[in-house]
C-alpha positions, 0 to 999 in steps of 0.5 A: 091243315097240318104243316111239316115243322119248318124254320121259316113257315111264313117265308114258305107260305108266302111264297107259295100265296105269291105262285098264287096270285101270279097265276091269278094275274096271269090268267086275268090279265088281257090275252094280248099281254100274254102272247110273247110267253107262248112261244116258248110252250103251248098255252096248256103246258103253261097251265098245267106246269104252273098248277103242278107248280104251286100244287108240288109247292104245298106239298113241300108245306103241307103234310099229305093229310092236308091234300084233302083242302090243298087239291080241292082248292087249287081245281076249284081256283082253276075253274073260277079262273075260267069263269071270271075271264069270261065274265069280267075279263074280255079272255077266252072261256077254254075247257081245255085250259080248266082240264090242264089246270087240274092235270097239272094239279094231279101231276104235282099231287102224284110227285108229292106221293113218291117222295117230293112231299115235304120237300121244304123241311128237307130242303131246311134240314139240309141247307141249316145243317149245312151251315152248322157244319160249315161254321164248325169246320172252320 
């Protein structure tokens, strides 16, 4: 997978491995634990916001040639999710969820296309450029 040159790749990474592993918690932890979060959005906005999250994340990571390993792997985590909850986690088996995560997925994948891809490096550049002109201005 091809990486846009960023100053801080494993911060980046780390912190979308973490979106990861938040999602994988929250989709395995008892449904009861859960409820006071679903006054805020329907259940479905919930999945497809957070996989268009952490899908919009690696594409500010990823160049648009690695989506080929980034899409794949998030739809396939949204409907191992499914199955697990079913099997092992005494939660609710839903289609509808597994079609919300992978909504989400496509959503973050078009943003990436019109222009959020890369969002990382710019976000570097600007932030470090703004800091060398602020100490060269003093």
């Amino acid at each position: 997978m091809t990486m846009y040159r960023l100053q801080f790749p494993r911060l980046w990474l780390g912190l979308g491995w973490g979106l990861v592993l938040l999602i994988v918690v929250g989709s395995l932890l008892p449904g009861n634990m859960l409820n006071s979060v679903d006054f805020l959005l329907s259940d479905k906005i919930q999945h497809a916001l957070a996989y268009a999250t952490v899908m919009m994340w690696f594409a500010g990571i990823y160049k648009a040639s690695s989506y080929r390993w980034v899409v794949p792997g998030l739809l396939v985590m949204g409907i191992g999710l499914e199955f697990l909850q079913l099997k092992y986690f005494h939660r609710h088996f839903d289609l509808h969820d597994m079609l919300a995560n992978g909504v989400g997925v496509i959503f973050g994948l078009v943003l990436a296309h019109v222009g959020l891809g890369g969002w990382c490096a710019r976000l570097e550049n600007w932030w470090l450029g703004r800091g060398a002109a602020d100490s060269s201005g003093s």
